[in-house]
C-alpha positions as CSV (number, residue, x, y, z in Angstrom):
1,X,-21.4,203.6,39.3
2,X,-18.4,203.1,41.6
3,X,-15.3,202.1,40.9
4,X,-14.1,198.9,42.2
5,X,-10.8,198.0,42.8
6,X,-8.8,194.6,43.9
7,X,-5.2,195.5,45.1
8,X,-3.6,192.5,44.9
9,X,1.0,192.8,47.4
10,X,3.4,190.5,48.1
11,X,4.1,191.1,52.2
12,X,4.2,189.3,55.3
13,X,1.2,188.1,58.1
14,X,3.0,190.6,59.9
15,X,1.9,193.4,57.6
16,X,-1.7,192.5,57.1
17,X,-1.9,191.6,61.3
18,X,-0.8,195.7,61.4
19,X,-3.3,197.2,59.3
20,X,-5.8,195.1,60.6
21,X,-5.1,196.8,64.2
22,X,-4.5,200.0,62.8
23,X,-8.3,200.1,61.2
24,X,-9.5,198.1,64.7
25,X,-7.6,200.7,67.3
26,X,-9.5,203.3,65.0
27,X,-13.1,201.3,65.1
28,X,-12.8,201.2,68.9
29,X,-11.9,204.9,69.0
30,X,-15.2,205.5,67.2
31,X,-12.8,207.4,64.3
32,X,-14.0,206.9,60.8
33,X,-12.2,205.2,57.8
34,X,-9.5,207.5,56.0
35,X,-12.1,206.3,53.5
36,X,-12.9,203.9,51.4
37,X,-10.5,201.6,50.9
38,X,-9.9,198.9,47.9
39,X,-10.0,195.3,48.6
40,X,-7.1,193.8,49.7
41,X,-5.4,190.5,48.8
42,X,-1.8,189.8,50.5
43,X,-0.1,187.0,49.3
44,X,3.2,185.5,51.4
45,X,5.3,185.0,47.9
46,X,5.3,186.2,44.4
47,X,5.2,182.4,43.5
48,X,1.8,181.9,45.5
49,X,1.1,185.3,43.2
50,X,1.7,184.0,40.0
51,X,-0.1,180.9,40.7
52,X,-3.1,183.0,41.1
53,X,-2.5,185.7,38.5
54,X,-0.5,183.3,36.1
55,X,-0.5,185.1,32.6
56,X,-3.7,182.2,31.6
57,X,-5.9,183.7,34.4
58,X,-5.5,187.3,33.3
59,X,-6.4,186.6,29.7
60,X,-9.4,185.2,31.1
61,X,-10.5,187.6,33.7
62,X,-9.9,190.4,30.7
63,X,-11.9,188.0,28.4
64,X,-14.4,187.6,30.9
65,X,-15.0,191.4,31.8
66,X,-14.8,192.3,28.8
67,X,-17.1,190.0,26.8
68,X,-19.2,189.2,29.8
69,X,-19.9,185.5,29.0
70,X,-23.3,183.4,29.8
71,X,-21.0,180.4,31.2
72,X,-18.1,178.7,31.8
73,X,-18.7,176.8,28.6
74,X,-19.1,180.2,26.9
75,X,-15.4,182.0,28.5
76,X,-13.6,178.6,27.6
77,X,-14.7,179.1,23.8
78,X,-13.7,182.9,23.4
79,X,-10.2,182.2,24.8
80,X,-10.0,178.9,23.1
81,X,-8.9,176.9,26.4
82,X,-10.3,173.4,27.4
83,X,-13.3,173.9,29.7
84,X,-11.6,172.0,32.6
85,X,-8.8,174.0,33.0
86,X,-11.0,177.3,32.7
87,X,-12.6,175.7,35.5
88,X,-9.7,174.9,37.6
89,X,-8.6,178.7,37.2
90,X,-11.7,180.0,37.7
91,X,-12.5,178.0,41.0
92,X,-8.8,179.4,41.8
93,X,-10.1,182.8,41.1
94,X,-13.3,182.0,43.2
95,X,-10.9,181.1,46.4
96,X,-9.6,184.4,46.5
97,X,-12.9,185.9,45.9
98,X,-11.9,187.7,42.5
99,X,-14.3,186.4,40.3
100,X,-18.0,185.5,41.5
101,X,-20.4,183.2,40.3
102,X,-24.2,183.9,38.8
103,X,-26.1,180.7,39.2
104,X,-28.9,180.2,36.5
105,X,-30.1,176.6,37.0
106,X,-27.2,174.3,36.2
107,X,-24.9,176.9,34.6
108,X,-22.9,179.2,36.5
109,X,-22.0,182.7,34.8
110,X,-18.1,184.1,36.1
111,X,-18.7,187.5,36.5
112,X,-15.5,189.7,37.3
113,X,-16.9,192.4,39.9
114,X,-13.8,194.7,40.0
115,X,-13.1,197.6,36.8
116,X,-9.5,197.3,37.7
117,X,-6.9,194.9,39.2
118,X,-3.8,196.5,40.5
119,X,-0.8,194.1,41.1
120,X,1.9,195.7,43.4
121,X,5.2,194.9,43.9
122,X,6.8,196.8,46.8
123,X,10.3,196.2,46.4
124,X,11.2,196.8,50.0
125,X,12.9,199.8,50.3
126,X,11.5,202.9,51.4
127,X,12.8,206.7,50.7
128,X,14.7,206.6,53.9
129,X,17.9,204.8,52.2
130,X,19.0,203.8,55.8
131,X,15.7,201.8,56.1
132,X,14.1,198.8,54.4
133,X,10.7,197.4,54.3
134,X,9.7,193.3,54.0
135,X,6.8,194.2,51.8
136,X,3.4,196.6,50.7
């Protein structure tokens, strides 16, 4: 089985506008991928971050990858949260395509469909002290 993996920076429109050319100059130039990237999410701010990945919604996305649970009903009981708000942050999660839904009739199963979540923080500067960077 392959790994999957969500790579979740902080950067500007500026930054996802430039790899999106990069990988389109090399489409149209009939080059192939590096290889097989991750899926990328870029948010603008580390506040617009955290209200995605808050410390609630990782508990649950561990909960629910871990214990795999039958429905929403079923993750709100194992991390002992009010159903609504597990279904507030889990239609959150579903916005940003990091958790996925199972249908079976009237309840819907979250299902997680990444091994790992990596969260990075470029800081900005590069190894070239006389030149910075406005995000990853």
């Amino acid at each position: 089985m392959t790994q999957r993996t969500l790579v979740v920076t902080v950067g500007t429109i500026e930054d996802v506008e430039e790899r999106a050319q990069t990988a389109f100059e090399r489409a149209l130039e009939d080059e192939p991928p590096v290889e097989e990237g991750p899926r990328r999410i870029t948010f603008e701010s580390t506040d617009e971050l955290g209200r995605v990945f808050s410390p609630r919604a990782i508990d649950l996305l561990r909960t629910i990858a871990r214990e795999d649970p039958a429905s929403i009903r079923e993750a709100a009981r194992l991390i002992d949260r009010d159903i609504r708000d597990v279904s507030r942050n889990l239609d959150r999660l579903e916005e940003y395509d990091v958790i996925e839904y199972d249908s079976d009739g009237r309840s819907k199963r979250p299902v997680v469909p990444y091994d790992d979540i990596q969260i990075d923080l470029g800081l900005g500067v590069t190894s070239d002290p006389g030149r910075r960077q406005t995000g990853v």
